[in-house]
NUPATI-109451 format. One record per residue (C-alpha): x, y negated, z negated; residue number from 1. Coordinates in steps of 0.1 Angstrom, whole numbers, plus 5000, padded with zeros to 4 digits. Layout:
<sites>
SITE     xx     yy     zz     n
SITE      X      Y      Z   NUM
...
</sites>
This chain:
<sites>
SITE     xx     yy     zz     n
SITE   4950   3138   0507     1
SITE   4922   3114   0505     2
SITE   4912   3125   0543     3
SITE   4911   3159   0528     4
SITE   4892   3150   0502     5
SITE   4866   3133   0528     6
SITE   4862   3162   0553     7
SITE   4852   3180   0521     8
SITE   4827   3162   0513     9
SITE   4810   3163   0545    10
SITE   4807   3194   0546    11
SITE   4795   3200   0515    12
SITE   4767   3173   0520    13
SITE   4761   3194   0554    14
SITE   4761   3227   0540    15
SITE   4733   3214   0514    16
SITE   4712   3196   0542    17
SITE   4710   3233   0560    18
SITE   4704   3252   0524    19
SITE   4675   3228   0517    20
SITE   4659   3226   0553    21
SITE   4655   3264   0548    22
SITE   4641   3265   0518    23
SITE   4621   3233   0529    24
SITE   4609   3257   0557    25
SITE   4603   3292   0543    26
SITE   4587   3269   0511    27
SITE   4560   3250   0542    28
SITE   4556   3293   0559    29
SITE   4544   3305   0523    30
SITE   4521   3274   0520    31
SITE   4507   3280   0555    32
SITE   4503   3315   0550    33
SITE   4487   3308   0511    34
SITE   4462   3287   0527    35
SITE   4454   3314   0552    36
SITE   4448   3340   0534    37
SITE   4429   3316   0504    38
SITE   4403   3305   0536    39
SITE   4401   3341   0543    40
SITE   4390   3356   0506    41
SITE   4367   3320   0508    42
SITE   4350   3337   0539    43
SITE   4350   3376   0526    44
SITE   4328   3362   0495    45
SITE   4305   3343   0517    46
SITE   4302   3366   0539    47
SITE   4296   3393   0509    48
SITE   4270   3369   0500    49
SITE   4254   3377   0532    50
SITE   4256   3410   0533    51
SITE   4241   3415   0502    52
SITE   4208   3391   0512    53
SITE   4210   3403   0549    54
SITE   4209   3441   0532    55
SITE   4177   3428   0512    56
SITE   4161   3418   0536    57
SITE   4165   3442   0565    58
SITE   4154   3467   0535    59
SITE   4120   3450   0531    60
SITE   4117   3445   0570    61
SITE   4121   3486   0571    62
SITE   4092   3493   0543    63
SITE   4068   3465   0569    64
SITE   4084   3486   0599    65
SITE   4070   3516   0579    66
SITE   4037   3502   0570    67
SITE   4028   3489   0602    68
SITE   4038   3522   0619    69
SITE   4011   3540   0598    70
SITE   3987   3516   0602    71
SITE   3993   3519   0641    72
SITE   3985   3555   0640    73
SITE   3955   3548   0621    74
SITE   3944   3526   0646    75
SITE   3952   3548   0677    76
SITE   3930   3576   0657    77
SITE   3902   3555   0655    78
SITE   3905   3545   0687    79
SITE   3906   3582   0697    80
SITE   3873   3587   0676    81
SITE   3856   3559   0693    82
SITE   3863   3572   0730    83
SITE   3856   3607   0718    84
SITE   3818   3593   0712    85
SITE   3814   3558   0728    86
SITE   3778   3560   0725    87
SITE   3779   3559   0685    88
SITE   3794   3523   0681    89
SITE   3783   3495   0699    90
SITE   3804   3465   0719    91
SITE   3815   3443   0691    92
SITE   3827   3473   0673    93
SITE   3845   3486   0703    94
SITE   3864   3454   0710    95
SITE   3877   3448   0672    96
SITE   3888   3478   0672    97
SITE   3909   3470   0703    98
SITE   3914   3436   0688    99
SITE   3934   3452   0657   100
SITE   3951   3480   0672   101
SITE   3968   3457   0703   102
SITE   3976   3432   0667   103
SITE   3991   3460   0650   104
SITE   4008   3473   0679   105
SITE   4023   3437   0686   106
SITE   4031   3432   0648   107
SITE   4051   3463   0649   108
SITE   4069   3455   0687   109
SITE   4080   3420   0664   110
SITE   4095   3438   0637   111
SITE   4110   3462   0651   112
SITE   4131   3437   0672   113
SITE   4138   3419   0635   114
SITE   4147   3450   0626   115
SITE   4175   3459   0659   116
SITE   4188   3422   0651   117
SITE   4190   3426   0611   118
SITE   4209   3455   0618   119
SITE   4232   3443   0644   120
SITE   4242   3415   0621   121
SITE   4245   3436   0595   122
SITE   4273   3456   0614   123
SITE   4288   3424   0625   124
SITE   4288   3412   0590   125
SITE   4304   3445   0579   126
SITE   4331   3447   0607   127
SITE   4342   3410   0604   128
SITE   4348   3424   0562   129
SITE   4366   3451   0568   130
SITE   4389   3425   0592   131
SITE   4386   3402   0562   132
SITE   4397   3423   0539   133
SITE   4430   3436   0561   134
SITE   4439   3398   0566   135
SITE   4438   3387   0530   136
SITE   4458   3420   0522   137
SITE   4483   3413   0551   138
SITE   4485   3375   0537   139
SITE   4490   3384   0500   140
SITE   4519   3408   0514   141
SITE   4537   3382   0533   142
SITE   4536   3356   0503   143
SITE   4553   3384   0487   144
SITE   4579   3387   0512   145
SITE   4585   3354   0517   146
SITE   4585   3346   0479   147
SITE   4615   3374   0477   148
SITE   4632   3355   0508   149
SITE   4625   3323   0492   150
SITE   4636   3336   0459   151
SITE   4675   3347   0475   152
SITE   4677   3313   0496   153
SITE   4675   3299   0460   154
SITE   4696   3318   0439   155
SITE   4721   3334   0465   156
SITE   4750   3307   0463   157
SITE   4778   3338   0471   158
SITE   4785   3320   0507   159
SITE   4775   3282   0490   160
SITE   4804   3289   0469   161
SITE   4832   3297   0495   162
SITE   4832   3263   0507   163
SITE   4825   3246   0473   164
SITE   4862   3224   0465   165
SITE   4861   3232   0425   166
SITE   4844   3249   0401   167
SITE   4825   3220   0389   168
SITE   4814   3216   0424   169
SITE   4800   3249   0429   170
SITE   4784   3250   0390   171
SITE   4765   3217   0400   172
SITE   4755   3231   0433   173
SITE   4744   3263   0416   174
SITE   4730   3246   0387   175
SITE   4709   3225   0416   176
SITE   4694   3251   0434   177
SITE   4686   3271   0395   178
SITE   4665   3236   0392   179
SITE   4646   3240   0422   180
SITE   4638   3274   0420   181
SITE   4621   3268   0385   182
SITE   4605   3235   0400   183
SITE   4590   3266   0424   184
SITE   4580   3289   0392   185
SITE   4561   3255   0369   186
SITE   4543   3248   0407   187
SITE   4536   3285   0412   188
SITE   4522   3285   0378   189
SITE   4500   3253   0379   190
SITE   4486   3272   0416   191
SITE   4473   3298   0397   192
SITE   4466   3284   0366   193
SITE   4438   3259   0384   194
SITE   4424   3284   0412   195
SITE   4425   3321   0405   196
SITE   4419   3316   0364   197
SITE   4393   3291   0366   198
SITE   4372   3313   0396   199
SITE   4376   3344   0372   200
SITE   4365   3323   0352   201
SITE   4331   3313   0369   202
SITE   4328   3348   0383   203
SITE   4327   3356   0341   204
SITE   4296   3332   0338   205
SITE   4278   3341   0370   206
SITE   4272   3374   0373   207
SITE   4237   3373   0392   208
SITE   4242   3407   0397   209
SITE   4231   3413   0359   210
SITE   4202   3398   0362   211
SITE   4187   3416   0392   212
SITE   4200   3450   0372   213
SITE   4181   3439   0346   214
SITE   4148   3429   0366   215
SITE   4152   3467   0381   216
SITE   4163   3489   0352   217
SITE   4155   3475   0319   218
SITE   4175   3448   0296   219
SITE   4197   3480   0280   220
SITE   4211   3489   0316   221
SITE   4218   3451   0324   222
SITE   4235   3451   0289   223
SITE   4259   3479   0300   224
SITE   4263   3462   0333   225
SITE   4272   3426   0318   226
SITE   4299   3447   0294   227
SITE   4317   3462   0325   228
SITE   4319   3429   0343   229
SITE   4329   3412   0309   230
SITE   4361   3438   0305   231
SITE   4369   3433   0343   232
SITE   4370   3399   0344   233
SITE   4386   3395   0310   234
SITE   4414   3419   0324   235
SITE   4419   3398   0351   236
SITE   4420   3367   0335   237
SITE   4446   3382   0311   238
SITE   4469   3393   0344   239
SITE   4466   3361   0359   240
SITE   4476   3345   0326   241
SITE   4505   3374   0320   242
SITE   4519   3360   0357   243
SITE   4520   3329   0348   244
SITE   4540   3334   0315   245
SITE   4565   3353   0340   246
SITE   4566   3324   0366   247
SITE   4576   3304   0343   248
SITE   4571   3301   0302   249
SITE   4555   3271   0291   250
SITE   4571   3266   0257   251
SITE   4603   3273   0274   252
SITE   4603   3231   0275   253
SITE   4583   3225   0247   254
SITE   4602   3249   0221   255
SITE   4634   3258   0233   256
SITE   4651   3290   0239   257
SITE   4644   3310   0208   258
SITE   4609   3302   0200   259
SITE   4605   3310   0237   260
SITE   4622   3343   0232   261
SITE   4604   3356   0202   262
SITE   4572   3348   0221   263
SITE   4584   3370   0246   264
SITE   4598   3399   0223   265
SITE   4567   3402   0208   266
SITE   4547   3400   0240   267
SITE   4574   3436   0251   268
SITE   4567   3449   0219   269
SITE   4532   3452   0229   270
SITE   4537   3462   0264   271
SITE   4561   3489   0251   272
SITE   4552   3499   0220   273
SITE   4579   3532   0216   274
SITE   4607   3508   0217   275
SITE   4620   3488   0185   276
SITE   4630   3454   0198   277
SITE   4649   3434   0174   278
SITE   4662   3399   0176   279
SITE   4681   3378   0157   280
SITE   4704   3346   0168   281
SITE   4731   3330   0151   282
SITE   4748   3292   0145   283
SITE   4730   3264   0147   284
SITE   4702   3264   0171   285
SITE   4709   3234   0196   286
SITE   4686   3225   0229   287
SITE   4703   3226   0257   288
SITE   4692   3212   0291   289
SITE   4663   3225   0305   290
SITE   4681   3242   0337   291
SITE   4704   3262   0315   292
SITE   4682   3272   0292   293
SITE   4659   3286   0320   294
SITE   4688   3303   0335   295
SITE   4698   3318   0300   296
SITE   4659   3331   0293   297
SITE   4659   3344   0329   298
SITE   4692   3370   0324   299
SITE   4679   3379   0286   300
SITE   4649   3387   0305   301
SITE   4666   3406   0334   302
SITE   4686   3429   0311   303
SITE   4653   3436   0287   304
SITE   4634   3443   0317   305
SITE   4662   3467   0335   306
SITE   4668   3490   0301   307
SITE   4624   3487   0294   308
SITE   4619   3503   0326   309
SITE   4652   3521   0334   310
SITE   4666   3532   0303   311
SITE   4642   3547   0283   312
SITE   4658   3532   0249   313
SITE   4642   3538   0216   314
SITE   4656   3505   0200   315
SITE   4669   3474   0224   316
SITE   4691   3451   0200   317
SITE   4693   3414   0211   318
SITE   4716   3385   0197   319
SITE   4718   3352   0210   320
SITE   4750   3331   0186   321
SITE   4753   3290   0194   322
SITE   4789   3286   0189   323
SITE   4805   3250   0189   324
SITE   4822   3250   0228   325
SITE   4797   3282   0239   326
SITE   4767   3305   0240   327
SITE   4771   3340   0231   328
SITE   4743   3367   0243   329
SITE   4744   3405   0238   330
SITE   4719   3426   0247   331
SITE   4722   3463   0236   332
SITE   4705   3496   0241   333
SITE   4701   3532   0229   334
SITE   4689   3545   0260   335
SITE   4701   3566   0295   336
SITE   4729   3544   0303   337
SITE   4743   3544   0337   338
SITE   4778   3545   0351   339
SITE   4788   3509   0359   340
SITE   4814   3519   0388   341
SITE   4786   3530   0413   342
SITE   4767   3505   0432   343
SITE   4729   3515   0434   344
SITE   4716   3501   0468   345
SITE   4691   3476   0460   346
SITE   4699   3471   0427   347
SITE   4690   3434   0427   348
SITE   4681   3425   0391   349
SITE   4723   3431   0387   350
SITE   4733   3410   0415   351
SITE   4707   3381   0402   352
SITE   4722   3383   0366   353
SITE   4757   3380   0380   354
SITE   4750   3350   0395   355
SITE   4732   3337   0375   356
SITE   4761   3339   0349   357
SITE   4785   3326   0375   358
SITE   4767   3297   0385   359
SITE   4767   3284   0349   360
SITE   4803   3288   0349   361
SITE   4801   3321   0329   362
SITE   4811   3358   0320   363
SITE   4790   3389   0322   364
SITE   4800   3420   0310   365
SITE   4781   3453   0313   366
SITE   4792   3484   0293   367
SITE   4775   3513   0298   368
SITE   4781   3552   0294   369
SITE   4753   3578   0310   370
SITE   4738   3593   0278   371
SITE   4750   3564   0256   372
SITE   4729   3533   0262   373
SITE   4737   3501   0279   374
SITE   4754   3469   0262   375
SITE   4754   3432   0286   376
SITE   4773   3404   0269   377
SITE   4771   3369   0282   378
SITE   4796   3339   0282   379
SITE   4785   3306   0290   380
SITE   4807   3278   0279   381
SITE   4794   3244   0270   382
SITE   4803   3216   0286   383
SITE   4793   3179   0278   384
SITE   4758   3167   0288   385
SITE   4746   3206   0286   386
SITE   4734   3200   0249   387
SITE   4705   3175   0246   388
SITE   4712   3140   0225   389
SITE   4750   3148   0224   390
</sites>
């Protein structure tokens, strides 16, 4: 027995070496590819910077171009007039007019080269964008993909669990890799917190385009300009803000559960303003450790989410009840409903509240009746060291 008991072990430390050395792997790809496509947009707004001066310039090297060209004719003509009757002007009025039409004429040869060059980096400048542009685009779509792969390395623990000895086993194993994964979601958050919300940020307070609207059309069109770029950046800044709250809620560690929750219901109720969301919980509010009360926001979150988009409920009912050896959850709709018997291919917000329930040991149920909304009830039982100070 105690051989048996070895050989077991093994291969569960095994098994974990391989789980983590992916994720280690597909974590170091997304970095690698992050960093790429970060140097890239660092390039496209150089490069933009460029453009625009390279534009301004070539634009003032055109009107000289233009000038010059006139003048040139000007000088020809009088050149003309002065062979037509030589005997009317004398030497030194001969050879300056030579003198300034070969200096136009090599004034203009000059800038016309400036010109072919100004352009040709001006094309360069605008091709290298456009490849710019397809790279960071190609880059943000594979940190999507591999955020998705990294995402089911993490919480997939179906095949994990067939070689698990007990159930305590496999509900620390899953309860392991439930850690990690938000370890991912509070860096993911800091990421974006520090770059992408602090450059809106700047972008906010240096808008030099403003001022060169205003130099060119008046302080009322500059006005109207500045309010434009105030709303986009504000919008931006409140996306990038709205990600980071999914990533991973802050006050999720500082409140607890429900505070956490009733942030987030009222942050839905905004988002979707036809549907009454009502929430209420029950017993005596306890705070439980950090990895299971992510896990337990993360399925309340999954089933809102599904019957907010899916459904098309008028009222969504939630109730969360702290009972002495367990935690109750019920979320319950008024909406399409589905029928629970037919798999829907790809229908991974399911699949991830499943396991999600499972790996804490748990019991989801989903009733649900097409025409007659959608009711999820959650099980988890309560074990000791899951509630903090006990």
């Amino acid at each position: 027995m105690t051989v048996g008991k070895r050989n077991v072990s093994i291969d569960e430390k095994h098994l974990d070496k391989i789980v983590q050395s992916m994720i280690e792997n597909v974590s170091d790809s997304k970095t690698q590819i992050f960093e790429i496509g970060e140097g890239s947009r660092k390039e496209y707004e150089s490069l933009t910077k460029e453009l625009r001066q390279m534009k301004q310039r070539l634009a003032e090297t055109i009107r000289r171009s233009d000038q010059l060209e006139i003048d040139a004719r000007k000088s020809r003509s009088h050149l003309a007039e002065i062979s037509r009757d030589f005997n009317k002007y004398g030497e030194k009025d001969i050879q300056t007019a030579y003198e300034q039409a070969n200096t136009i004429q090599n004034d203009l040869s000059v800038v016309r080269q400036m010109e072919k060059e100004m352009k040709a980096r001006r094309n360069d400048l605008e091709r290298r964008l456009v490849q710019l542009k397809a790279t960071i685009q190609k880059a943000d779509h594979l940190v999507g993909q591999v955020t998705v792969v990294l995402n089911y390395l993490t919480s997939d623990l179906q095949q994990v669990g067939e070689v698990v000895a007990s159930a305590r086993e496999q509900r620390a194993l899953g309860l392991k890799i439930i850690e990690a994964l938000e370890e991912e979601r509070k860096r993911l958050s800091r990421e974006i917190h520090d770059g992408p919300a602090q450059t809106l940020a700047q972008v906010l307070l240096g808008l030099d385009v403003v001022e060169r609207v205003g130099q060119r059309e008046g302080d009322e069109a500059a006005r109207r300009e500045l309010v434009k770029y105030r709303v986009m950046v504000k919008d931006a800044l409140a996306e990038v803000r709205r990600i980071i709250y999914d990533l991973r809620p802050m006050s999720l560690d500082d409140l607890g559960l429900v505070p956490t929750l009733q942030k987030y219901f009222h942050r839905v109720d905004s988002d979707y303003p036809a549907i009454a969301i009502s929430f209420n919980s029950m017993g005596t509010v306890r705070r439980l450790q950090s990895r299971i009360e992510a896990a337990l926001f993360r399925l309340i979150q999954e089933a809102v989410q599904n019957a907010c988009i899916h459904a098309r409920p008028k009222a969504i009912r939630i109730r969360i009840d702290y009972r002495k050896d367990k935690i109750v959850i019920l979320v319950k709709d008024d909406g399409d409903g589905f029928d629970p018997s037919l798999k829907k291919e790809g229908s991974y917000g399911l699949i991830g509240m499943h396991e999600r329930a499972d790996l804490l040991n748990g019991e989801l149920t989903i009733l649900s009746t097409p025409g007659k909304g959608t009711s999820v009830m959650v099980e988890i039982p309560l074990q000791p060291g899951d509630i903090v100070g006990e």
